[in-house]
Residue frames relative to the residue before (quaternion, step in Angstrom):
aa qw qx qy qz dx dy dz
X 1.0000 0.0000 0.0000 0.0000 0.00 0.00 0.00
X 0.6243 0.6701 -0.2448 0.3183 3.37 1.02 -0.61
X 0.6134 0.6148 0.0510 0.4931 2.44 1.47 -1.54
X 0.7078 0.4052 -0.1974 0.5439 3.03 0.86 -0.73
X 0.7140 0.3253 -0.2649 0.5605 3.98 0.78 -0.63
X 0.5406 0.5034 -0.4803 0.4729 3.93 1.06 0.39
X 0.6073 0.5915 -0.2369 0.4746 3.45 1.54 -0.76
X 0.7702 0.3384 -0.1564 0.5175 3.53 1.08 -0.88
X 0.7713 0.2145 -0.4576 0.3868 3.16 1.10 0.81
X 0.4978 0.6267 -0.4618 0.3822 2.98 1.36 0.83
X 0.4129 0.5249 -0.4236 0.6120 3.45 2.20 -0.19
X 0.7322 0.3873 -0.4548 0.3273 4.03 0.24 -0.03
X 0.5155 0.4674 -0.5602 0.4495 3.64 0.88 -0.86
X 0.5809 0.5837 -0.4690 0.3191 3.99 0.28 -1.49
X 0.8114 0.3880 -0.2379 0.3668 3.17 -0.17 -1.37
X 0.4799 0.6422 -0.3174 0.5064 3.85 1.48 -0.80
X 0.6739 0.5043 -0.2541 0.4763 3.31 0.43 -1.45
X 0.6687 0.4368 -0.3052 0.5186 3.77 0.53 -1.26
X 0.5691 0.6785 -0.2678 0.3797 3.16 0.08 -0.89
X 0.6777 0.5554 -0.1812 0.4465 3.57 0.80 -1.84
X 0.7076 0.5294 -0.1792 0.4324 3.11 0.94 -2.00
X 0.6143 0.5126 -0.2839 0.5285 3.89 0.62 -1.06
X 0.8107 0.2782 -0.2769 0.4345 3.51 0.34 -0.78
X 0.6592 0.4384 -0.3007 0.5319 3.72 1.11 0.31
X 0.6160 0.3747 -0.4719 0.5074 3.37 1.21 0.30
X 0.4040 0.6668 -0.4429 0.4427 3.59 1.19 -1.14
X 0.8333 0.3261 -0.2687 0.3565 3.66 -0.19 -1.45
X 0.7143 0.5278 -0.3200 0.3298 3.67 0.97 -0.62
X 0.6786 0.4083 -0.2933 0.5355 3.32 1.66 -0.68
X 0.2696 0.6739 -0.6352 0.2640 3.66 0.98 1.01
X 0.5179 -0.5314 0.5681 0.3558 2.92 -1.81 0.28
X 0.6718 0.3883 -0.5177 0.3605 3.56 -1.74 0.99
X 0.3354 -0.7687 0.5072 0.1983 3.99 -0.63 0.17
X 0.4378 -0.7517 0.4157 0.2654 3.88 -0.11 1.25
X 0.6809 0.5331 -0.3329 0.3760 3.21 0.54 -1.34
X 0.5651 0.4993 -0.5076 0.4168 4.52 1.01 -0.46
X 0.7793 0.5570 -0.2276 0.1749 3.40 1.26 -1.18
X 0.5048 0.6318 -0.2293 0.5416 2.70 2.35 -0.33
X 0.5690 0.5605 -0.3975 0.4517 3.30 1.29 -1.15
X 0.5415 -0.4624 0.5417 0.4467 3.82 0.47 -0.99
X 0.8360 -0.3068 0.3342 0.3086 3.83 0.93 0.12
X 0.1408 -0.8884 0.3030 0.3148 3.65 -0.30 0.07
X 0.0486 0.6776 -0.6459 0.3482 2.85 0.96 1.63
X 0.9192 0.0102 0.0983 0.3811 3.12 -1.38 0.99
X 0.4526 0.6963 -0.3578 0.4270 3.26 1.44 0.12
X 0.5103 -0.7199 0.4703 0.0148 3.63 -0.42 1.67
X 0.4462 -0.5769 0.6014 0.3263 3.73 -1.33 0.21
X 0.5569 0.6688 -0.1802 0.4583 3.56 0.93 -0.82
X 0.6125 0.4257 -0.1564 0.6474 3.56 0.64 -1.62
X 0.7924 0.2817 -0.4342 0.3229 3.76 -0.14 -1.05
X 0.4591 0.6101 -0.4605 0.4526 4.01 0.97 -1.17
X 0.4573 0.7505 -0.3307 0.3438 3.85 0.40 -1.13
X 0.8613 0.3849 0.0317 0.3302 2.38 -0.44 -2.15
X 0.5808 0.3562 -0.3660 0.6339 3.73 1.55 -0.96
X 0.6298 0.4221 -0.5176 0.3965 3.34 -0.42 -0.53
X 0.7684 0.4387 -0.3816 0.2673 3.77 0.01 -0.71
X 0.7048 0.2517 -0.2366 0.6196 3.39 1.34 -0.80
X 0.6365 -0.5922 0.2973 0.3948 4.19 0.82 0.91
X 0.6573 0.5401 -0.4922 0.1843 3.47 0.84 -0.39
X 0.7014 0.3864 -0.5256 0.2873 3.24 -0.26 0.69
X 0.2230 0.5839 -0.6511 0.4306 3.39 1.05 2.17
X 0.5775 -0.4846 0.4379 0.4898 3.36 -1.27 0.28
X 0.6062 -0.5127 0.4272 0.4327 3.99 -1.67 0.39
X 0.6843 0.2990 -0.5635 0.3533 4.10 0.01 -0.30
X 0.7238 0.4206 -0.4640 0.2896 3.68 0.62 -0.15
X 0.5042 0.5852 -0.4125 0.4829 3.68 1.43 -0.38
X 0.7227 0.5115 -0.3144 0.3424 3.64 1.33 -0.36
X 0.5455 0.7244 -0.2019 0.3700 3.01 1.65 -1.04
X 0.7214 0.4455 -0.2352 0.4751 3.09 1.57 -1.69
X 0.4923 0.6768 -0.2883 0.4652 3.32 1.32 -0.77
X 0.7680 0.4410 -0.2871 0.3651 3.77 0.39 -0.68
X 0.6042 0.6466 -0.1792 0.4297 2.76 1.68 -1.40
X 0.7817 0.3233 -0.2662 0.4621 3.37 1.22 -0.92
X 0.4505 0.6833 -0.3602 0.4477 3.59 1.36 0.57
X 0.7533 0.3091 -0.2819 0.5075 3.22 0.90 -1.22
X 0.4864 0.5515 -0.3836 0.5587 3.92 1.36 0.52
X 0.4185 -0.6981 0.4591 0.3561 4.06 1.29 0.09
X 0.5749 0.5750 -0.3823 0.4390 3.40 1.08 0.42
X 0.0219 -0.8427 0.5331 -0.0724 3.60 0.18 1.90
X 0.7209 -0.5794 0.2276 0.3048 3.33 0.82 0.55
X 0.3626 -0.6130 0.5887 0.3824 4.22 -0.64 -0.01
X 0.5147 -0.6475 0.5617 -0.0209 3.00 -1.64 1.16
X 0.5307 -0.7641 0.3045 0.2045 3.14 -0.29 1.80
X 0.7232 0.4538 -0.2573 0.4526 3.56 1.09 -1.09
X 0.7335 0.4501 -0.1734 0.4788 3.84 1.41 -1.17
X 0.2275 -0.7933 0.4730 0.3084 3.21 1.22 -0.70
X 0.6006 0.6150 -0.2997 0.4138 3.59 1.34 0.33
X 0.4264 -0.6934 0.4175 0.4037 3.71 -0.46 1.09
X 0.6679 -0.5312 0.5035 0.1347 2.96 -1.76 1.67
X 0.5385 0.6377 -0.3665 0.4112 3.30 0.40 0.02
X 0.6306 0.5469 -0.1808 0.5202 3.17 1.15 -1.93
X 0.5913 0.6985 -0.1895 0.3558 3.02 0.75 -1.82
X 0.8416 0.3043 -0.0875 0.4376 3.50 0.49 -1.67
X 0.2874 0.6865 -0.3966 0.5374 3.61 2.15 -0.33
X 0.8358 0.4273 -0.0789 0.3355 3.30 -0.20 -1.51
X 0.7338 0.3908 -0.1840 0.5243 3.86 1.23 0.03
X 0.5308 0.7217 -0.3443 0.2807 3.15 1.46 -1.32
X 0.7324 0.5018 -0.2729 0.3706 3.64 0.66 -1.86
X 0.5687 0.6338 -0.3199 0.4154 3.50 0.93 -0.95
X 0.8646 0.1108 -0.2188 0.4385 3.61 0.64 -0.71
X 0.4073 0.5874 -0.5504 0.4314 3.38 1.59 0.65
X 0.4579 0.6591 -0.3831 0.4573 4.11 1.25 -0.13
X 0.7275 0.5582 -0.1900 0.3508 2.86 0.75 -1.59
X 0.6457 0.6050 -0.1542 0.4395 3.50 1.47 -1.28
X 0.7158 0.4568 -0.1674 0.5009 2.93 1.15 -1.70
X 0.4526 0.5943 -0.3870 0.5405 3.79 1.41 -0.68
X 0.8059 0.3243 -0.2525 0.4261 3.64 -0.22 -1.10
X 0.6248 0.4207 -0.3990 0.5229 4.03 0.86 -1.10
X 0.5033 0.5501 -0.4870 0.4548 4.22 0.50 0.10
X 0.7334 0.5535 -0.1356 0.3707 3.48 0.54 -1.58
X 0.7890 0.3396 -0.1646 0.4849 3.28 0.96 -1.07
X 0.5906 0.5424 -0.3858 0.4563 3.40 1.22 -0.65
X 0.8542 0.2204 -0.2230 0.4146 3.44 0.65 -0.40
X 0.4648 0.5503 -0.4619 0.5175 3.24 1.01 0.20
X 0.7327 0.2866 -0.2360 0.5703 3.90 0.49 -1.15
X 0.6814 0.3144 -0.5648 0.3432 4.04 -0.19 -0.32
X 0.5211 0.5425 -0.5451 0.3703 4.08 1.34 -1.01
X 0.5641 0.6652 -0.3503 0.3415 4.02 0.75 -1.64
X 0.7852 0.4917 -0.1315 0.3526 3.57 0.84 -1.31
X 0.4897 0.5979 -0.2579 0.5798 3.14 1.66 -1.04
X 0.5946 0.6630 -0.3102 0.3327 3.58 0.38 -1.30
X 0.8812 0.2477 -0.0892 0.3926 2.81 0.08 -2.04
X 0.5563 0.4846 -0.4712 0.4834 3.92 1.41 -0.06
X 0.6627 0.4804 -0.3808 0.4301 4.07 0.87 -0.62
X 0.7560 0.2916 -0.1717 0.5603 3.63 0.80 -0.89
X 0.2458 -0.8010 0.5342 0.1120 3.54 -0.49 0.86
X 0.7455 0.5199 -0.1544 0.3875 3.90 -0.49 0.17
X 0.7807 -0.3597 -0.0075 0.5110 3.06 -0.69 -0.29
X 0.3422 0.7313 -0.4761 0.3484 3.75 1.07 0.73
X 0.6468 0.4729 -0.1353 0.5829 3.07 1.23 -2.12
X 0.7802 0.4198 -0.3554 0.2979 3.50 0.68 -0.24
X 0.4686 0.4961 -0.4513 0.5750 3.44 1.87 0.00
X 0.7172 0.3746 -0.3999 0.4306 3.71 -0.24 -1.12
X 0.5989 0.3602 -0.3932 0.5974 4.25 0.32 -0.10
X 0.5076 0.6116 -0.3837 0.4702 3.73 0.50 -0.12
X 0.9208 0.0435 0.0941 0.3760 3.12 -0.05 -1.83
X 0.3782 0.6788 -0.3912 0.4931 2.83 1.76 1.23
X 0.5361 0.5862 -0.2155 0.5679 3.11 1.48 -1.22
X 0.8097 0.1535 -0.3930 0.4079 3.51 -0.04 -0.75
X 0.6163 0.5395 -0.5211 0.2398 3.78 1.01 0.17
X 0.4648 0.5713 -0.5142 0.4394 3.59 1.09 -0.07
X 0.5052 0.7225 -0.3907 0.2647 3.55 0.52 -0.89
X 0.6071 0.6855 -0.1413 0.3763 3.20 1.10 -1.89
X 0.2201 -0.6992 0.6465 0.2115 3.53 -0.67 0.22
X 0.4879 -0.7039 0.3183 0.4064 3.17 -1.15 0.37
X 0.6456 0.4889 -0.3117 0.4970 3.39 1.09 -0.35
X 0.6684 0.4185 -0.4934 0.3669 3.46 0.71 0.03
X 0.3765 0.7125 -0.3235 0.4960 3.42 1.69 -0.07
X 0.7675 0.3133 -0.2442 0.5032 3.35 0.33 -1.39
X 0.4661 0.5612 -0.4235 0.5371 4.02 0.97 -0.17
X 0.6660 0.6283 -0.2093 0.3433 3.53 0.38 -0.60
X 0.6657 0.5219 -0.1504 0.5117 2.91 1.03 -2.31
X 0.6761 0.5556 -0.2038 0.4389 3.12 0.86 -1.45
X 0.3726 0.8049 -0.1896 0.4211 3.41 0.69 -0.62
X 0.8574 0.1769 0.0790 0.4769 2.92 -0.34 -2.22
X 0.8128 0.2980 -0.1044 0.4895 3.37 0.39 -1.78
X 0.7444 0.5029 -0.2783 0.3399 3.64 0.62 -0.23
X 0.8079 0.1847 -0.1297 0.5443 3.35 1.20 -0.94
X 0.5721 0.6181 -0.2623 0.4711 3.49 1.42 -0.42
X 0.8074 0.3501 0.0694 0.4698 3.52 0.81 -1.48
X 0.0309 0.9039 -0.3918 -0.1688 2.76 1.44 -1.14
X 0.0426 0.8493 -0.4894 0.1932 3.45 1.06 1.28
X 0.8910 0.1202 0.0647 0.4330 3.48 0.89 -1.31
X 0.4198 -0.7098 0.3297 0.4596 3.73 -0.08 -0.13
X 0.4712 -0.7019 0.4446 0.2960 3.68 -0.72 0.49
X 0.8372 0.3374 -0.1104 0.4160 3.77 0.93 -0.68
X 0.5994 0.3571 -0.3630 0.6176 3.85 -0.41 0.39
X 0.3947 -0.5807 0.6991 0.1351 1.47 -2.57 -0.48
X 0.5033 -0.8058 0.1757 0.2578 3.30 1.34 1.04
X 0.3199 -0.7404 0.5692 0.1594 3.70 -0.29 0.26
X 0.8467 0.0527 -0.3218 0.4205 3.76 -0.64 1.57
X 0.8017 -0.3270 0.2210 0.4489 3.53 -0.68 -0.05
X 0.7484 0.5086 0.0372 0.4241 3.17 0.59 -1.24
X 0.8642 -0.0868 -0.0469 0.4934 3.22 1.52 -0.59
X 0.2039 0.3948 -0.6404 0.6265 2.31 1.43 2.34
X 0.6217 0.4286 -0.4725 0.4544 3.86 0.07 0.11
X 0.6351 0.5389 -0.3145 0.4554 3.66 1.20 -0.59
X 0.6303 0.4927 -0.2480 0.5463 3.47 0.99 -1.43
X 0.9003 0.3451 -0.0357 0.2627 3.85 0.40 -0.75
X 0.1002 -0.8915 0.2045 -0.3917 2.67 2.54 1.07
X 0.8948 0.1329 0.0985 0.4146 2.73 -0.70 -1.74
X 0.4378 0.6628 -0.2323 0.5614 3.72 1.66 0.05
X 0.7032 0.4105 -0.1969 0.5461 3.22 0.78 -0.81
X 0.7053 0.3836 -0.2702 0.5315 3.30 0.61 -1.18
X 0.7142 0.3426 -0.4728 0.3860 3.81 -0.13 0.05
X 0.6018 0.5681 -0.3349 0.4505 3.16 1.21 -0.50
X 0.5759 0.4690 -0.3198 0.5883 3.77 1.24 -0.88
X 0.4386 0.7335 -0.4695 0.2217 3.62 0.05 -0.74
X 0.8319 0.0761 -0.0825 0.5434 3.71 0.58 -1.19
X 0.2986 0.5756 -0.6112 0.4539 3.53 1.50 0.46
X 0.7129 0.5620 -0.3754 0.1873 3.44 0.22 -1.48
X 0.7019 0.5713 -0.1638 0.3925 2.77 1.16 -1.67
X 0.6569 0.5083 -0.3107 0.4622 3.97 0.94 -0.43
X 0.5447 0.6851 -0.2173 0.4320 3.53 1.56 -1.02
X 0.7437 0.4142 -0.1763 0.4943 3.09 0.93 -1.80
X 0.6175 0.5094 -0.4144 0.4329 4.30 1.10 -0.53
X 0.7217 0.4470 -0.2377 0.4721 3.36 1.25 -0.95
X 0.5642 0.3691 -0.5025 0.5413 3.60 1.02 0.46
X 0.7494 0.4617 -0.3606 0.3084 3.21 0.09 -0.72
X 0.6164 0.5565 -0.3250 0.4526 3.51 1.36 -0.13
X 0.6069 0.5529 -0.3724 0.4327 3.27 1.51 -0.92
X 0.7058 0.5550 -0.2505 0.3622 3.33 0.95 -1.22
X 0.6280 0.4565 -0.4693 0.4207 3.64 1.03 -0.67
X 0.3337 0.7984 -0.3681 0.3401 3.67 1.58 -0.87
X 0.7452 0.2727 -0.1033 0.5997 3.47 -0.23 -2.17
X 0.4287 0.6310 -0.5393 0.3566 4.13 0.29 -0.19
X 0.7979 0.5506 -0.0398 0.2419 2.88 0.70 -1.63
X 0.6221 0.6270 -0.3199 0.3429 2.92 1.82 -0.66
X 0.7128 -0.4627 0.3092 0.4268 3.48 -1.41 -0.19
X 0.6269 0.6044 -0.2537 0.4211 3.17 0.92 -1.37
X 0.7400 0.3607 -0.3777 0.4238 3.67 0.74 -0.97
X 0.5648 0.5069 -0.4629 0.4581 3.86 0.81 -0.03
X 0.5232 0.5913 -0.3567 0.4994 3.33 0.50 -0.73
X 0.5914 0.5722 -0.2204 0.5237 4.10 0.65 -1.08
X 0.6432 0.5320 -0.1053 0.5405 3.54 0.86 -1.65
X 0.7048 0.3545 -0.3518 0.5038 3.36 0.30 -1.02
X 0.6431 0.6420 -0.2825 0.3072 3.64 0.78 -1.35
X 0.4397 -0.6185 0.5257 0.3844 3.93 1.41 -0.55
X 0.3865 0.6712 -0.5430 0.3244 4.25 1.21 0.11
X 0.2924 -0.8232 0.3481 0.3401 3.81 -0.31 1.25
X 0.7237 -0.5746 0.1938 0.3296 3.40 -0.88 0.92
X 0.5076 0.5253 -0.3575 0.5819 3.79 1.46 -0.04
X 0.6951 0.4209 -0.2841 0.5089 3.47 0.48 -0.20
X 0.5224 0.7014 -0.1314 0.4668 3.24 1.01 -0.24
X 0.7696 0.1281 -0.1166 0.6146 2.99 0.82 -1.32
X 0.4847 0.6451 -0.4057 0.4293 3.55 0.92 -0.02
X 0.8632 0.2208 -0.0236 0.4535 3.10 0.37 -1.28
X 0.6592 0.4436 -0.1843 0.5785 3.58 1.11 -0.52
X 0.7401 0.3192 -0.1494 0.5728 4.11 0.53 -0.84
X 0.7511 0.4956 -0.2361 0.3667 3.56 -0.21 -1.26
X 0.7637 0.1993 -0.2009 0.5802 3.49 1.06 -1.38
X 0.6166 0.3025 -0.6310 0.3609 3.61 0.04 0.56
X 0.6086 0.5474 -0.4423 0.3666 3.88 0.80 0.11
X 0.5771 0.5198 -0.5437 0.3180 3.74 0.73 -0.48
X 0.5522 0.5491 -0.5774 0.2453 4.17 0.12 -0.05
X 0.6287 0.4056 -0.3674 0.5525 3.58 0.81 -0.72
X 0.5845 0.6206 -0.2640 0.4510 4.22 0.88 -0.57
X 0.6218 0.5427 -0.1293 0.5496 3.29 0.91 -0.99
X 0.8025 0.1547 -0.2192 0.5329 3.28 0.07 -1.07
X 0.6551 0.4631 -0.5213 0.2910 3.80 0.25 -0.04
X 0.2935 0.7724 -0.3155 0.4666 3.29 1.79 -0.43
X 0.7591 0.3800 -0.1827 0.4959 3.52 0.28 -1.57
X 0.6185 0.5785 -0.3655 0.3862 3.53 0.68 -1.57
X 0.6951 0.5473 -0.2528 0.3918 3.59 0.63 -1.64
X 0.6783 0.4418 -0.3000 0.5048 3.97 0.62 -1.21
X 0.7167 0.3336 -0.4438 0.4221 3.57 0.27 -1.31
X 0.5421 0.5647 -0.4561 0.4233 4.32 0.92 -0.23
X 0.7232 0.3809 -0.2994 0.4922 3.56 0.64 -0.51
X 0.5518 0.5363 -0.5501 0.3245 3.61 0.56 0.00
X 0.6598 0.4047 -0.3155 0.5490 3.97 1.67 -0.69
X 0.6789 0.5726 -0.2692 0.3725 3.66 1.36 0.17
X 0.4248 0.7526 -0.4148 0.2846 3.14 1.64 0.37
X 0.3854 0.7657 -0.4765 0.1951 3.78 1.75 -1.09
X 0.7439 0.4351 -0.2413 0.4462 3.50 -0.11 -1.66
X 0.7277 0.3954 -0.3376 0.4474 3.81 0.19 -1.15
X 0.6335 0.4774 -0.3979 0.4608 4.01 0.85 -0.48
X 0.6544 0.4869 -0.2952 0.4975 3.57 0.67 -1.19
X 0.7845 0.3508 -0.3676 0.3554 3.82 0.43 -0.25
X 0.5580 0.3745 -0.3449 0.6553 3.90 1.50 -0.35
X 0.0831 -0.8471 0.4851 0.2005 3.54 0.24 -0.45
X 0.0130 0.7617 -0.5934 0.2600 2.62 0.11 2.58
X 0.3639 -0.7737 0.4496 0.2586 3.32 -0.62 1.24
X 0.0621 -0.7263 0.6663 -0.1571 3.62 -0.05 1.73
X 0.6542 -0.3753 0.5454 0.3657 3.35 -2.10 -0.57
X 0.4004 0.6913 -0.3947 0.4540 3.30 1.26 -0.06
X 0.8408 0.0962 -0.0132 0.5326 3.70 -0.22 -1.82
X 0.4827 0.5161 -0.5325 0.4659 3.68 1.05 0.71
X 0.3549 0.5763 -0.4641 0.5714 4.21 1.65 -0.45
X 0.8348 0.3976 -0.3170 0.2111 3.54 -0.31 -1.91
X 0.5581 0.6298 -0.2870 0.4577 3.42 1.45 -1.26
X 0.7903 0.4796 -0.2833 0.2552 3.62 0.36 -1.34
X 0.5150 0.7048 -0.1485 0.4648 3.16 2.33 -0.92
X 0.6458 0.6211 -0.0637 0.4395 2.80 1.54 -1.37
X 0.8457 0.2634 0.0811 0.4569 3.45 1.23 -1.03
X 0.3183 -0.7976 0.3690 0.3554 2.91 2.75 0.32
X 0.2279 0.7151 -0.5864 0.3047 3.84 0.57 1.02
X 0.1123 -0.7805 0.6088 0.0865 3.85 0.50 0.86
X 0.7187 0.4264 -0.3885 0.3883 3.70 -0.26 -0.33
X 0.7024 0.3190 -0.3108 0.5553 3.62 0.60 -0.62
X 0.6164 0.4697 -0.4722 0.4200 3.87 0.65 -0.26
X 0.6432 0.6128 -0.3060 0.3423 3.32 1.32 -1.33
X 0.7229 0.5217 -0.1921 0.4103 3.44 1.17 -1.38
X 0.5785 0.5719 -0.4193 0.4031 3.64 1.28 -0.99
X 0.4895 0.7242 -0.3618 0.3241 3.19 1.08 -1.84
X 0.9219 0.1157 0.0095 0.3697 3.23 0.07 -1.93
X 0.4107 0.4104 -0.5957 0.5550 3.34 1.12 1.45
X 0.6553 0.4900 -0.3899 0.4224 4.14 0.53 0.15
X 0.6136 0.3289 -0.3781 0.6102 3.57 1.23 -0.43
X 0.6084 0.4142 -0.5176 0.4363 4.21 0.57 -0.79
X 0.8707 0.2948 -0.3051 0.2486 3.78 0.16 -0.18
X 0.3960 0.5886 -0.4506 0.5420 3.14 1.79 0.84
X 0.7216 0.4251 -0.3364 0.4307 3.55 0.91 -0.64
X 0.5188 0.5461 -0.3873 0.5316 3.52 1.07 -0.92
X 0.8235 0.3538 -0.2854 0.3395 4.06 0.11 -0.86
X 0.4954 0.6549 -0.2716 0.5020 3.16 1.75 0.03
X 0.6295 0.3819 -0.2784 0.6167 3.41 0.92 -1.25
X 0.7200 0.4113 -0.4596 0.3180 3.76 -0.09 -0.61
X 0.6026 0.5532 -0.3827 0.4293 3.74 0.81 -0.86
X 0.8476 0.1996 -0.2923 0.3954 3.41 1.04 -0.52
X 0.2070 0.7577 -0.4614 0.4126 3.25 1.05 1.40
X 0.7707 0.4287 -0.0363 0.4699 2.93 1.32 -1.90
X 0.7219 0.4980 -0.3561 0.3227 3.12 1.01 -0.34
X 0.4226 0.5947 -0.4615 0.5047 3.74 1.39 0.54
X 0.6320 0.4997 -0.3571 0.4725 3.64 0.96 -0.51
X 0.6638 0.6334 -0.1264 0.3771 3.70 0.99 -0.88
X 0.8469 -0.1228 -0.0312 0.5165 2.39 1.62 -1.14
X 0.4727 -0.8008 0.2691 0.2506 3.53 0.65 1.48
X 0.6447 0.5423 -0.3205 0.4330 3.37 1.44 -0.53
X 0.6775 0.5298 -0.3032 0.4103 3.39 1.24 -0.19
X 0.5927 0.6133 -0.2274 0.4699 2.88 1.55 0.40
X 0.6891 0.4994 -0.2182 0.4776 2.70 1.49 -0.68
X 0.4953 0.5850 -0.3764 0.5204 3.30 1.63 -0.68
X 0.8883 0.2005 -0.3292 0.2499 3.30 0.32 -1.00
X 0.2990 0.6583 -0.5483 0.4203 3.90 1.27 0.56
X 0.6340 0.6135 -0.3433 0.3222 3.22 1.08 -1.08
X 0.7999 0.4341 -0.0362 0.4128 3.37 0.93 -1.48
């Protein structure tokens, strides 16, 4: 056991590290040249002034050492100040972060139960149930999310006027109001993947022996699936769960930029926009450090869930 969780987090720093590097070259071999934007532009803008200007913020060292110094001051929580705000990225990313962790946690609520209840359904009721919820799953995956949130917006926001279309609202109550219709486009094809992968797990554990055997026994048929179907199905359930949220934390861009909620999302689009390398650099690598962190945990848990995956892998 030891062994095995010294191994998985030495597969995360690795993959962290990589990860780091890709997303700090990626940003340096964009197209546009920091040092004009720092200068102020190239108005009036001076051989002299630009040399300057690299030398002051290093870039004109080669990239593994502009990376090296970079990393170094990362794994110290020191992501740097932000060409356009002049405030440390940190602050910057402090101040946005909670808004779209809501936003995540808003939509991973919605879909988990909307799509595992959807899935359950259509493996317990056969027919023309299983044939709506596979129906009207299908055409939600279809959806983009923004053509969804164009919709939502649309209907419930300007039409109905049920909810508000912008922000990100300010107390309980009306941040759940402001962040509605966000969630739901964003849940939309979570749901739909949730609800195929329950309903497969469940025809699965259906299938076993043990649950006929139950059946034959007179065990009433709610108890059954509760205890006999459902929980041998949540390991495949569980982890697609995880897979799906730790994807939407890098999937929030499109669903912020259209409500315009000031998330890590449209603070990415802005920094791209405006060649802010430190805040693009830093978002970047707080969207892949929490895809990998939620990745490695789901598959922690899923040996506990399910005992057989454990055994396979003691086996191997």
């Amino acid at each position: 056991m030891l062994r095995s969780l010294v191994r998985r987090i030495a597969g995360l720093f690795a993959t962290l590290l990589a990860a780091s590097f890709v997303i700090f070259a990626a940003v340096y071999a964009a197209p546009g040249d920091p040092a004009v934007f720092l200068a102020g532009g190239r108005d009036k803008l001076t051989p002299e002034k630009l040399l300057a200007v690299r030398a002051q913020y290093h870039l004109d060292e080669p990239l593994v050492v502009q990376y090296g110094r970079w990393l170094w001051d990362c794994v110290h929580t020191d992501l740097g100040r932000s060409f356009k705000y002049g405030d440390q990225v940190a602050d910057l990313v402090a101040a946005r972060l909670p808004t779209t962790l809501e936003l995540v946690g808003y939509a991973t609520v919605l879909f988990v139960l909307f799509g595992v209840g959807a899935g359950v359904l259509a493996a317990v009721r056969r027919g023309w149930a299983d044939s709506a919820v596979v129906g009207l799953t299908t055409l939600a995956a279809s959806v983009p999310s923004f053509v969804a949130a164009i919709a939502l917006v649309s209907v419930f926001g300007v039409r109905l006027g049920w909810f508000p279309v912008t922000g990100g609202g300010e107390g309980l109550g009306d941040t759940i109001r402001h962040l509605t219709l966000p969630a739901v486009s964003m849940a939309l094809g979570a749901l739909a993947i949730i609800s195929r992968v329950t309903r497969q797990a469940m025809l699965d554990a259906q299938a076993a022996d043990h649950v006929e055997v139950a059946r034959a026994s007179g065990v009433p048929e709610r108890d059954i699936v509760l205890r006999h179907v459902l929980r041998n199905a949540l390991g495949p359930i569980v982890t697609m769960c995880g897979l799906v949220t730790a994807g939407m934390l890098a999937g929030t861009v499109v669903v912020e930029t259209a409500f315009g909620i000031s998330g890590i999302g449209s603070l990415l689009v802005g920094a791209i926009n405006t060649h802010d390398f430190p805040v693009a650099q830093a978002v970047l690598l707080l969207m892949v450090t929490g895809y990998i962190l939620v990745t490695t945990l789901v598959d922690l848990v899923h040996p506990l869930l399910d005992p057989r995956v454990a055994v396979a892998r003691s086996a191997a």
